[in-house]
N, C-alpha and C positions, 0 to 999 in steps of 0.2 A: 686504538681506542674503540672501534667499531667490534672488534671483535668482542671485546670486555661487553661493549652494552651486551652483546647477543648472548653471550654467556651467562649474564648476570638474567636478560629477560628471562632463557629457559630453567634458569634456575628455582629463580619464581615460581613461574608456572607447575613447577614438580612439585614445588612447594605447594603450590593452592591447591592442586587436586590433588594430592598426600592430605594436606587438611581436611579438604571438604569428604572425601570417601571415608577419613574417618568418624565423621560427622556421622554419614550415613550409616556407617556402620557401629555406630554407637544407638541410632532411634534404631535400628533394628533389633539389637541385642538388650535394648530396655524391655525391662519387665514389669509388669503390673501385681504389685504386691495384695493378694487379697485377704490379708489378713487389716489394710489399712486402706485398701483402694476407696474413695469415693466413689458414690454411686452413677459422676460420669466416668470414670474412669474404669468402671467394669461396665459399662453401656458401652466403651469403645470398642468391646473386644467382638469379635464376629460370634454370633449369634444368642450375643446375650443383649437383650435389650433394658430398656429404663425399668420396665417389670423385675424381672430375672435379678437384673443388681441390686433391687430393692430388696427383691428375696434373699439373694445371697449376704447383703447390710444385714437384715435383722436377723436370719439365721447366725452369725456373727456376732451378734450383741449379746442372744440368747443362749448360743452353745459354745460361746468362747473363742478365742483362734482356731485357726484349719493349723492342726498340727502336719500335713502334707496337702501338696495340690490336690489329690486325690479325692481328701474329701468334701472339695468342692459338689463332688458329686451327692453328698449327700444332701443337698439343697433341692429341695423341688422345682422340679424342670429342667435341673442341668444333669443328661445323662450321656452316655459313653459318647455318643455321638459325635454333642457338642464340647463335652470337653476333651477328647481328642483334636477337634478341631482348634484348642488355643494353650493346648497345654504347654507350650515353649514359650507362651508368650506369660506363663502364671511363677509367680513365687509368692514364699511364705515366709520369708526372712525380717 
């Protein structure tokens, strides 16, 4: 019987952190949709702040969805720089 518990505990255990790393690897591979993102939600992203997402909101209202990430870049103040820096974290879906 002792052996079954021990078996069944490491069982478990593969189980949870199987679980939990896919967790992790699930908030990793989320992406921030800026065609819909709220304005905290492109303030998350590194080096865009509460300004910036406001800019990239109204640029969005006014010239329609970003048919690619790319032209995020057309929003005043987001240049190569910075969206290099979040481009894997962007989609337009």
């Amino acid at each position: 019987m002792d052996v079954i518990r021990k078996v069944c505990f490491v069982f478990m255990f593969v189980a949870l952190v199987s679980f939990v790393s896919g967790l992790a690897s699930a908030e990793d591979n989320a992406k921030v949709n800026i065609n819909t993102a709220t304005i905290e939600e492109l303030a998350s992203l590194q080096g865009i702040g509460e300004k910036k997402a406001k800019s990239i909101v109204e640029h969005r209202e006014k010239a329609g969805s970003f048919a690619t990430i790319e032209d995020l870049m057309d929003v005043k103040g987001v240049g190569d720089k910075i969206f290099n820096k979040i481009k894997d974290q962007l989609a337009v879906e």
